[in-house]
C-alpha positions as a printed NumPy array, in Angstrom:
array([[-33.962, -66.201,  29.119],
       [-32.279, -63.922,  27.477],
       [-30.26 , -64.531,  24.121],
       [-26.693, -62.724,  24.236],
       [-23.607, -62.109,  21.768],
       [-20.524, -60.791,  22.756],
       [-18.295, -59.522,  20.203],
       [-14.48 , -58.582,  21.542],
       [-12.885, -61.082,  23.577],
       [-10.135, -58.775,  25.135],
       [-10.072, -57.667,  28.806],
       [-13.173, -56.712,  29.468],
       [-15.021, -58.524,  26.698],
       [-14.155, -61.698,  28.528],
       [-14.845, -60.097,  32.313],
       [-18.46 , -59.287,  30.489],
       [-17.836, -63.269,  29.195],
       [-17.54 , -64.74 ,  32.607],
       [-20.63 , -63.108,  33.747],
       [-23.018, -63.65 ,  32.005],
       [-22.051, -67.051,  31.531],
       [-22.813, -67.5  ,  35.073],
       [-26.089, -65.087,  35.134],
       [-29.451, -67.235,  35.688],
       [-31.338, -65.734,  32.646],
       [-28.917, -65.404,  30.407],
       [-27.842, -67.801,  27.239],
       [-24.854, -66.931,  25.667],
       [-25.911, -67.757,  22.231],
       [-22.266, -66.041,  20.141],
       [-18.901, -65.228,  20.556],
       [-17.272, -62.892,  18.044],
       [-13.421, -62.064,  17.912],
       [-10.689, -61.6  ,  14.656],
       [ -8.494, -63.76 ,  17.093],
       [ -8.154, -67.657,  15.94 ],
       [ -6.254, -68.641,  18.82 ],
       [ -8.98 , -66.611,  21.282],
       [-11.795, -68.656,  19.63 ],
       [-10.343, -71.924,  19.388],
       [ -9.581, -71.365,  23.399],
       [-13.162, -70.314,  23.631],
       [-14.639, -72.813,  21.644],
       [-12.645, -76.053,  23.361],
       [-12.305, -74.82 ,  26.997],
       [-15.638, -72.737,  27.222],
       [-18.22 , -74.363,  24.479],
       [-19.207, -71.391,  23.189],
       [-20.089, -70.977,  19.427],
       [-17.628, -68.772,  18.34 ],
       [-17.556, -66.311,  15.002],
       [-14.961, -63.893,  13.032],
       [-17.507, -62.079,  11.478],
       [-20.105, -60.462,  13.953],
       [-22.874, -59.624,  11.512],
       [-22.658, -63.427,  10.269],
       [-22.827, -64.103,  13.884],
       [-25.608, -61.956,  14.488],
       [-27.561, -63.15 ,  11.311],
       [-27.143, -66.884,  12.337],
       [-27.829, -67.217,  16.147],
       [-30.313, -64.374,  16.082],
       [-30.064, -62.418,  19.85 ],
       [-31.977, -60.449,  21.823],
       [-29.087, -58.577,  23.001],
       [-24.864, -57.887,  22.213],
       [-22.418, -56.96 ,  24.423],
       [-19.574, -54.449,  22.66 ],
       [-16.236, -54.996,  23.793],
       [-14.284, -53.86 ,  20.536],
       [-11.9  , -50.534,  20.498],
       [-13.517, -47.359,  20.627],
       [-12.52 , -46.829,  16.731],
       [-15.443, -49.318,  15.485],
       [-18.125, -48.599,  18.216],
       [-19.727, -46.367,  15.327],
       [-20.45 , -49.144,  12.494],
       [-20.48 , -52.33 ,  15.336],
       [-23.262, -50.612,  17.368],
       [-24.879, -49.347,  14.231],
       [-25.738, -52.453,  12.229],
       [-26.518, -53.862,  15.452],
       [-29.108, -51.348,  15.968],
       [-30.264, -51.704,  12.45 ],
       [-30.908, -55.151,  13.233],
       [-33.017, -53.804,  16.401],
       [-30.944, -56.007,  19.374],
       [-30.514, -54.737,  22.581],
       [-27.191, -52.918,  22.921],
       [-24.777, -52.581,  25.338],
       [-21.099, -51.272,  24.682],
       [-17.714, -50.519,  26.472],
       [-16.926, -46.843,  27.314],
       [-16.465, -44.343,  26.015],
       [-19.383, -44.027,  24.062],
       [-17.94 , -42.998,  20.575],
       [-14.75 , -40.743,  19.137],
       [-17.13 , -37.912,  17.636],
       [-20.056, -36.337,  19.058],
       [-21.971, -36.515,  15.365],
       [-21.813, -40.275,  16.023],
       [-22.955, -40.387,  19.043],
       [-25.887, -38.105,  17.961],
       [-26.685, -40.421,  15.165],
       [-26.735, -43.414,  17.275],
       [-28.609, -41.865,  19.648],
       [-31.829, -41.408,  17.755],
       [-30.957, -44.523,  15.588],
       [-31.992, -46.415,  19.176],
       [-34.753, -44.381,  19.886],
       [-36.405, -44.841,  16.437],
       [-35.514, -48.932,  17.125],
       [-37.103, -48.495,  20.281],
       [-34.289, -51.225,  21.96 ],
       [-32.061, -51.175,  24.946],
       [-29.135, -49.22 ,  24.939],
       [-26.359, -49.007,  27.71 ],
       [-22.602, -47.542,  28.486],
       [-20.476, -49.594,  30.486],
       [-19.659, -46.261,  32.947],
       [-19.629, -49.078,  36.191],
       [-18.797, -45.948,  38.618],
       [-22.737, -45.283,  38.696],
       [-23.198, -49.342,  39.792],
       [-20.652, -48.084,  42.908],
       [-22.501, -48.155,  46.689],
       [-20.606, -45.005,  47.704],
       [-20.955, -42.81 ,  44.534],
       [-24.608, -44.021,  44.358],
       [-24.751, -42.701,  47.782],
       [-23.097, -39.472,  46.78 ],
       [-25.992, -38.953,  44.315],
       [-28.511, -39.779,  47.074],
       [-27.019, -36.675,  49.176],
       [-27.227, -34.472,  46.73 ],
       [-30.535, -35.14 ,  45.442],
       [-31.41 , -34.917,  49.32 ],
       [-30.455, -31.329,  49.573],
       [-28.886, -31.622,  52.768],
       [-25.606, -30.28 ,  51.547],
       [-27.599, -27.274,  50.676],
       [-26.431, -24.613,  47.524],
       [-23.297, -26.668,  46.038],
       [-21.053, -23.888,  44.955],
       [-17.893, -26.411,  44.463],
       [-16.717, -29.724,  43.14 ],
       [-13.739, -31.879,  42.674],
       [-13.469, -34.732,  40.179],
       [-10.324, -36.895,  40.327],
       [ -8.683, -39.981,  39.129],
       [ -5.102, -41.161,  39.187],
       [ -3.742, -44.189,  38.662],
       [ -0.31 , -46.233,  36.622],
       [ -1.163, -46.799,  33.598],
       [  1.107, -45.391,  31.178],
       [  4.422, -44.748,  33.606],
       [  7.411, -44.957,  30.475],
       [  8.175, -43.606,  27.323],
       [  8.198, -47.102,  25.163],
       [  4.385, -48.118,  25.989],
       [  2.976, -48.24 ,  21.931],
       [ -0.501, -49.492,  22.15 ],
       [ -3.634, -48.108,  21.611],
       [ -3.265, -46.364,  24.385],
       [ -0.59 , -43.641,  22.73 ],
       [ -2.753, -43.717,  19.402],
       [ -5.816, -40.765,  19.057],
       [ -7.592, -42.112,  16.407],
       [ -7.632, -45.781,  18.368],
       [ -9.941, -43.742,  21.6  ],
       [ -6.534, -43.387,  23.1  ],
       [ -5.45 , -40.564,  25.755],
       [ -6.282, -39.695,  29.297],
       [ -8.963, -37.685,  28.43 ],
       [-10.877, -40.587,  26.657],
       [-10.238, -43.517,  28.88 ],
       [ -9.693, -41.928,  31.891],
       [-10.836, -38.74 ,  32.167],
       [-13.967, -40.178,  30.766],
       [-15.313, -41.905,  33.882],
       [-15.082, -38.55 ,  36.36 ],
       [-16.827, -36.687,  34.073],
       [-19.599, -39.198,  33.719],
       [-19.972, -39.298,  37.183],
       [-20.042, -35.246,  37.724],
       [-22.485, -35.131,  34.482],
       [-24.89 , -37.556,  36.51 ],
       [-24.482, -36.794,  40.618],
       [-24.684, -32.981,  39.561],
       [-25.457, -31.616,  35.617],
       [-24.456, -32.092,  32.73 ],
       [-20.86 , -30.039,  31.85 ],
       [-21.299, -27.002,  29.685],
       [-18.285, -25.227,  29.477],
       [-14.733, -25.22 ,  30.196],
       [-13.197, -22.228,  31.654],
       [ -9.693, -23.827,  30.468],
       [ -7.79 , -26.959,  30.061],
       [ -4.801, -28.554,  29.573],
       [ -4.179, -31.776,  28.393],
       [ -0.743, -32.872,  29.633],
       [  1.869, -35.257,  27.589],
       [  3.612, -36.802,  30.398],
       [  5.62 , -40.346,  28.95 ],
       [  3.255, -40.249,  25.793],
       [  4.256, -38.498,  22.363],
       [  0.885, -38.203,  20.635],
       [ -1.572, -38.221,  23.252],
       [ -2.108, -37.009,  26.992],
       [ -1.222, -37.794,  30.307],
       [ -3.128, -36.037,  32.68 ],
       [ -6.04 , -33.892,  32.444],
       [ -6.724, -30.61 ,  34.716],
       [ -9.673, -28.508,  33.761],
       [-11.981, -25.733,  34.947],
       [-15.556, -26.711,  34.213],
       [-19.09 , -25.463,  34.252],
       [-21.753, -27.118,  35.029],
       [-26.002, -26.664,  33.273],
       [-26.531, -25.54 ,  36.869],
       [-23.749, -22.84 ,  37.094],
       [-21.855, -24.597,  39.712],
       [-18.117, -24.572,  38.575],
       [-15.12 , -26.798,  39.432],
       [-11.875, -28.878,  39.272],
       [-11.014, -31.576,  37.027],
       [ -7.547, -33.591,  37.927],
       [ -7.264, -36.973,  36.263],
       [ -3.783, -38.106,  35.581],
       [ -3.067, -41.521,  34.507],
       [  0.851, -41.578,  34.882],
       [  0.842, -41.195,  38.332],
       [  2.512, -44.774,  39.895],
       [  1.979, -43.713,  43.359],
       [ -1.182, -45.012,  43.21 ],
       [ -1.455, -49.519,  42.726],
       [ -4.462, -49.101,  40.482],
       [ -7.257, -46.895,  39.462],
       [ -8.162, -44.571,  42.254],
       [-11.314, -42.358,  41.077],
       [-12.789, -39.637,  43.782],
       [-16.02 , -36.896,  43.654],
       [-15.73 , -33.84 ,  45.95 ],
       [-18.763, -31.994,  46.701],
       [-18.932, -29.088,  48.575],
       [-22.186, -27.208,  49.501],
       [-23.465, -24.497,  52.047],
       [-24.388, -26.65 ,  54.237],
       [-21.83 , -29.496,  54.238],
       [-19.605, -31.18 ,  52.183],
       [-18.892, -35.294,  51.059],
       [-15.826, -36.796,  49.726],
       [-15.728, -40.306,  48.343],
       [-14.151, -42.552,  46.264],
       [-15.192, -46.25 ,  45.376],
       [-13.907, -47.668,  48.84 ],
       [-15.108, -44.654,  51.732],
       [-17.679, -42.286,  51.906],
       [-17.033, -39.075,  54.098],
       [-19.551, -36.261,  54.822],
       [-20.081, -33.444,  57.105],
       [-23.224, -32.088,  57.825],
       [-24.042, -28.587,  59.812],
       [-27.772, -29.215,  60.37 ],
       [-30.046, -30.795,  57.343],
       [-29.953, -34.697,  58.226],
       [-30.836, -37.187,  56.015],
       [-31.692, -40.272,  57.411],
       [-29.08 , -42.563,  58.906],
       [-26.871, -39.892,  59.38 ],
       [-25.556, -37.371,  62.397],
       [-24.466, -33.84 ,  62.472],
       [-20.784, -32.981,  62.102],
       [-18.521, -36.045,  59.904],
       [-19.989, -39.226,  59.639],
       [-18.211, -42.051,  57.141],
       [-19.628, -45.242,  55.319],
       [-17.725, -47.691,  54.06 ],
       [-18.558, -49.671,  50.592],
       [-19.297, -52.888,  52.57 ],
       [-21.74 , -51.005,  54.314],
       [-23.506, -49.234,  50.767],
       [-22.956, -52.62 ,  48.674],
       [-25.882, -54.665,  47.109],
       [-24.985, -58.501,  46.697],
       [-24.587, -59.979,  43.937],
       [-25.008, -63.108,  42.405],
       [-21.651, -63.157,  40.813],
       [-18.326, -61.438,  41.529],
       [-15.526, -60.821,  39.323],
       [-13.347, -57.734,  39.984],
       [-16.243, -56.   ,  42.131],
       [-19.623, -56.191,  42.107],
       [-20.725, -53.386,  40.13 ],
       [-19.972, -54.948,  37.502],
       [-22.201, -57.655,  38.109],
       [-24.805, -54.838,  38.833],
       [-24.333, -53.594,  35.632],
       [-24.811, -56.448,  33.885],
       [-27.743, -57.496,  35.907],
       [-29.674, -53.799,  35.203],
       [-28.956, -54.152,  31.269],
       [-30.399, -57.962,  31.178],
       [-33.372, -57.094,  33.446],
       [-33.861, -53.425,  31.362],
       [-34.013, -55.995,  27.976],
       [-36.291, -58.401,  29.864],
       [-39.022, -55.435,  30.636],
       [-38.295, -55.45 ,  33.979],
       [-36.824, -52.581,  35.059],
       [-36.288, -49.045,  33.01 ],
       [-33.742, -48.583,  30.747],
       [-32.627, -45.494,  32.499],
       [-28.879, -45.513,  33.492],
       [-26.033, -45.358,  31.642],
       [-28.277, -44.985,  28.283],
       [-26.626, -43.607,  24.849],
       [-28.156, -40.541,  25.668],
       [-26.206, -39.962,  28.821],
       [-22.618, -41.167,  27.181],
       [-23.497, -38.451,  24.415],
       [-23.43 , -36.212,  27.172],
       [-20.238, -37.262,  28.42 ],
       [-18.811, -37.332,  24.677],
       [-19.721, -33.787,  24.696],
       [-17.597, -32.985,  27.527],
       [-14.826, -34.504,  26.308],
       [-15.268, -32.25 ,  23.019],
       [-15.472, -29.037,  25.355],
       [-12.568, -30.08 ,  27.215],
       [-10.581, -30.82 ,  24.004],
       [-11.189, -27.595,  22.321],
       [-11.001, -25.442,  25.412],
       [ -6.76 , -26.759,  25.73 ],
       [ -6.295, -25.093,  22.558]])
C-alpha cells in the first residue's frame, strides 16, 4: 500500500480524492485544505484526517506520496518542501508560473531521487496515445504540418473575476488552456522551440487572454498552427484536437475519434485510404471511473511508478518544464 496526502480540496483535488479513495493500494493517510467548512465535510462524511497546515500534515502522518491540487501561484514552495522531505510528487497542471522554478524543481527531484508527475491527462487519452503510436510508426512519412486546437466556454462574459482573469494566480488561456495542446504537440512530435509569432487575444477578460493563435517551431523543424480559444460557447465543454499531416498521410483526432488516411505504409490494424477508431475502441479499463478514465489511468501510472513498478516516465517535471518553456516562447513572441 501506498501512503497518500492530498493537499487542495477544490475541483480536481477532490476528483483526485474520490480516486484514490477507491484505488486497491492506496491509503489515504491526509487531507489538507485552508477551508473549515471543506474539512469538517471531509472529516464527518468521508473519515478522512484532515489538516490546515500541509507541512504539519506531512510531518505527522508521514507519506510516501502527495497529490497537489492548490493554484498554480504556490506549486513552487508546496512541491518544494515536499520534495525536501523526499515524497513522491504529483501536482495539477501547469507545472509552475516561471521557467527558473520549474528548473529548480526539476533537479531538486532528481537529486531526491522520488517520483514526480504533471497531471497533463491528454497523454492517458486512447486516441491521442494512438496518435503518438502513428507517428512513432512512420507510416505518415516526413510530417511537414501540424494543427493543435482547443476551444471550449469557459470564460463567455465580461463580469467572470476569479482566478481565471488574474496573471499572477496561473490565470489566462495560454496557461490553463493553451497549456494542454502544447503538451501534447511537445510529446506526439518535439519539443517547441520557437514561435514565428503570436497573439494572445483579450476576448471578455481585461487582464488576461482569451484565445491563443500561434506559429510554432518544433526541435525537429516541423512548423505549425496553434488555435486555442477558451471563449468560444459553441462548443458544451472542452473540445481539444491534434492535426498531423505527413507525406504520406495524415490523422486528425480529438479525445472522442481518431481519423487517418494512409497512401501506402500500413501499420498494423489499419487499411489504405481513411480508416477511423473510436475511443471505445483505443480505451484501457479501468478500475474506477470518474469523469473519464484517463484519469483513473493517471492516477494508476503515478501509484504504480511510486510502488517500483512501472517507470516514472510520463508526464515527469522534466516534460512540464518543457511545456513551461513554451508557454514563455509563446508569451514573449506576442510582444
Amino acid at each position: 500500500m501506498l501512503k497518500v496526502a492530498l493537499i487542495g480540496a477544490g475541483k480536481m483535488g477532490i476528483s483526485h480524492l474520490s480516486i484514490l479513495g477507491a484505488h486497491p493500494q492506496v491509503d489515504v493517510v491526509g487531507v489538507c485544505d485552508t477551508s473549515k467548512m471543506v474539512n469538517d465535510f471531509l472529516s464527518k462524511y468521508g473519515k478522512f484526517n484532515c489538516f490546515t497546515d500541509y507541512k504539519k500534515m506531512v510531518a505527522d502522518v508521514k507519506p510516501d506520496a502527495v497529490f497537489v491540487a492548490v493554484p498554480t501561484k504556490f506549486h513552487y514552495t508546496v512541491i518544494k518542501d515536499l520534495l525536501e522531505s523526499s515524497v513522491h510528487v504529483f501536482a495539477e497542471k501547469p507545472f509552475c508560473l516561471t521557467v527558473a522554478q520549474g528548473e529548480e524543481l526539476v533537479k531538486l527531484a532528481a537529486s531526491k531521487k522520488v517520483v514526480n508527475q504533471i497531471g497533463y491527462h491528454n497523454k492517458f487519452v486512447g486516441t491521442f496515445k494512438e496518435v503518438k503510436k502513428i507517428v512513432n510508426s512512420g507510416a505518415l512519412g516526413n510530417i511537414y504540418h501540424f494543427i493543435g486546437e482547443a476551444y471550449g466556454p469557459v470564460v463567455t462574459n465580461k463580469k467572470q473575476d476569479t482566478w481565471r482573469s488574474d496573471p499572477s494566480e496561473g490565470g489566462g488561456c495560454l496557461l490553463d488552456y493553451a497549456s494542454h495542446v502544447i503538451d501534447l504537440l511537445n510529446d506526439i512530435l518535439s519539443p517547441v522551440a520557437a514561435s514565428k509569432g503570436s497573439l494572445l487575444k483579450s476576448v471578455y477578460s481585461g487582464n488576461v487572454e482569451d484565445a491563443v493563435y500561434s506559429l510554432l517551431e518544433l526541435s525537429s523543424g516541423v512548423n505549425g498552427v496553434l488555435s486555442v480559444n477558451w471563449s468560444d460557447d459553441t462548443y458544451r465543454k472542452m473540445s481539444t484536437s491534434i492535426t498531423v499531416i505527413g507525406t504520406k498521410g495524415k490523422v486528425i483526432s480529438d479525445a472522442n475519434e481518431l481519423k487517418v488516411y494512409f497512401k501506402d505504409s500500413l501499420p498494423n490494424g489499419y487499411s489504405k485510404g481513411w480508416n477511423v477508431k473510436y475511443i471505445t475502441d483505443l480505451t484501457e479499463e479501468v478500475d474506477f471511473y470518474l469523469r473519464g478514465e484517463e484519469y483513473s489511468a493517471q492516477i494508476d501510472y503515478f501509484v504504480n511508478a511510486a510502488l517500483g513498478k512501472v517507470p516514472n516516465t510520463i508526464n515527469t517535471f522534466e516534460s512540464a518544464l518543457n511545456t513551461d518553456r513554451a508557454i514563455s516562447i509563446i508569451k514573449h513572441s506576442s510582444k
